[in-house]
N, CA, C and O atoms as a Tinker XYZ file with bonds, in Angstrom:
   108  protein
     1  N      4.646000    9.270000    5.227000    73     2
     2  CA     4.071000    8.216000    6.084000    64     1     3
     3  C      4.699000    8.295000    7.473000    63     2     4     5
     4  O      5.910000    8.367000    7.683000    81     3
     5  N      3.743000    8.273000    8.391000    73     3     6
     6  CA     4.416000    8.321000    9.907000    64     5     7
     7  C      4.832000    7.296000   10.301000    63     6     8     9
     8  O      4.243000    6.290000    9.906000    81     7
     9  N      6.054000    7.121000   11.269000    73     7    10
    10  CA     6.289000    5.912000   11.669000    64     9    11
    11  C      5.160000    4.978000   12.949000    63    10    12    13
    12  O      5.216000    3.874000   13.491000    81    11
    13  N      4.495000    5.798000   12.982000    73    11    14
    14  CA     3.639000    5.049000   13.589000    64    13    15
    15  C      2.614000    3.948000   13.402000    63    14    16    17
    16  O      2.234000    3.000000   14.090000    81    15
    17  N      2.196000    4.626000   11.746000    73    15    18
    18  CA     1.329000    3.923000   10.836000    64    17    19
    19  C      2.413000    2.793000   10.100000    63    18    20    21
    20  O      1.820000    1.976000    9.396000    81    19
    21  N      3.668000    2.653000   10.149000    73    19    22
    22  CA     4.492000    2.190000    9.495000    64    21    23
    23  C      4.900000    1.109000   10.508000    63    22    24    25
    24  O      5.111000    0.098000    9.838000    81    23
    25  N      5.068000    0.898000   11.549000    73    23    26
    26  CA     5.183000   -0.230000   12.639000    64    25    27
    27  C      3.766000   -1.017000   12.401000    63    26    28    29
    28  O      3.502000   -2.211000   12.258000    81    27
    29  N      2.986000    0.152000   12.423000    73    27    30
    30  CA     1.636000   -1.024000   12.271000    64    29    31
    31  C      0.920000   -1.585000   11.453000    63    30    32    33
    32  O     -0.007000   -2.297000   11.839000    81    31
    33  N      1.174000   -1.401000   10.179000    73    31    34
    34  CA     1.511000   -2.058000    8.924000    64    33    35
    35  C      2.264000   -3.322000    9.114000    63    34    36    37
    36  O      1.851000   -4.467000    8.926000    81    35
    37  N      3.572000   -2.889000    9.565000    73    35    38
    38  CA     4.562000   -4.019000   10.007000    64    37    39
    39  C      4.294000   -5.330000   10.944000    63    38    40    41
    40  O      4.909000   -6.387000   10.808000    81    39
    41  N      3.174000   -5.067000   12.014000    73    39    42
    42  CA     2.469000   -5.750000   12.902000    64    41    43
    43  C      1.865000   -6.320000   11.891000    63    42    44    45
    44  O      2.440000   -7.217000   11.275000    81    43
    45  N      0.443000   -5.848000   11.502000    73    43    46
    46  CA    -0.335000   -6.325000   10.589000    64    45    47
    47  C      0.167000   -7.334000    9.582000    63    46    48    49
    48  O     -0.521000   -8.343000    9.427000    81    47
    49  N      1.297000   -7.192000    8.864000    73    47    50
    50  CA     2.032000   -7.865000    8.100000    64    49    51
    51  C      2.159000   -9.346000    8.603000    63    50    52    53
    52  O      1.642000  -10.337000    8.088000    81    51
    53  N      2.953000   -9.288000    9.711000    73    51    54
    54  CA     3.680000  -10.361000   10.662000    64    53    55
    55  C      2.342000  -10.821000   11.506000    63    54    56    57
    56  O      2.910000  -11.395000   12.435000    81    55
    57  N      1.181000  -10.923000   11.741000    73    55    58
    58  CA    -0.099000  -11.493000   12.058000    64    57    59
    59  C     -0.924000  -12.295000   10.748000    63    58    60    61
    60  O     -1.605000  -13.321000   10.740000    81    59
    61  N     -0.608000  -11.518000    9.869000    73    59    62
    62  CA    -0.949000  -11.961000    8.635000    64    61    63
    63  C     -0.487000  -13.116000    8.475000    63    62    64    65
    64  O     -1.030000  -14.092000    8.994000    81    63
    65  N      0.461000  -13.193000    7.822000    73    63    66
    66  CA     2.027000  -13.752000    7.700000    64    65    67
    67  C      1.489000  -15.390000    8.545000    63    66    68    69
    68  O      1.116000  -16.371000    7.901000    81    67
    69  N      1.581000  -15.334000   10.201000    73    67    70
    70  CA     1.612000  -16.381000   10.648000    64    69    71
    71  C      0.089000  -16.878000   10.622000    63    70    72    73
    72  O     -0.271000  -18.022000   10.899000    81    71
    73  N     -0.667000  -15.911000   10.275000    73    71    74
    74  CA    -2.033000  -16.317000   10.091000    64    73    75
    75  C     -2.424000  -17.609000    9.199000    63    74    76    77
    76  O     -3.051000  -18.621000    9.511000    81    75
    77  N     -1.900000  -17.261000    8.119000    73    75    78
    78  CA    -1.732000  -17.940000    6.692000    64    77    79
    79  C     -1.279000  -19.204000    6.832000    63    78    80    81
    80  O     -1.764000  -20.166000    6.236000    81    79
    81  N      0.092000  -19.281000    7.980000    73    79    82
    82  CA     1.079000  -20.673000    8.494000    64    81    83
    83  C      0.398000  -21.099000    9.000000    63    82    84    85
    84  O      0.635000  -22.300000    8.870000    81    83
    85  N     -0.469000  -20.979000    9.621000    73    83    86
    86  CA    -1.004000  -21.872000   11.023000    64    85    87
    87  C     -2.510000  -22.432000    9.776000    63    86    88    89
    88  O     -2.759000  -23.619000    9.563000    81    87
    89  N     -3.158000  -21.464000    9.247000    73    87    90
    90  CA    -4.296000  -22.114000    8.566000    64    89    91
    91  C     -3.649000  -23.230000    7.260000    63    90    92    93
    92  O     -4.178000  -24.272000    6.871000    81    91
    93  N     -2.478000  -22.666000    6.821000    73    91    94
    94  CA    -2.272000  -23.970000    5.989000    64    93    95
    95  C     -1.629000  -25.234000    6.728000    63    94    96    97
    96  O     -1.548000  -26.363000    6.245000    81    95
    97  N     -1.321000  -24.954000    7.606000    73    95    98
    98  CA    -0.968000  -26.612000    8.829000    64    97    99
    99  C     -2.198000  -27.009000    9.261000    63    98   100   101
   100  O     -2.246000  -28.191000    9.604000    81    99
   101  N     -3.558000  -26.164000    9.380000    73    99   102
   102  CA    -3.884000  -26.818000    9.677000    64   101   103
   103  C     -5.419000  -27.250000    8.394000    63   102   104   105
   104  O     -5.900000  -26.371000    7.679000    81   103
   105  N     -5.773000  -28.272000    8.384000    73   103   106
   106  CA    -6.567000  -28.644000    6.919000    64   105   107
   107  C     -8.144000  -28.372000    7.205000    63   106   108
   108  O     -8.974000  -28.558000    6.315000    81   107
């Protein structure tokens, strides 16, 4: 796996991530 595809996984992750926070704050 390249580290390139591997940061952006990591992005993806952490967008996800706060994606999820913000839709369960908000109802």
């Amino acid at each position: 796996m390249s580290v390139e595809l591997k940061s952006k996984a990591r992005k993806l992750n952490v967008v996800v991530a706060v994606d999820l926070r913000l839709r369960r704050r908000d109802p």
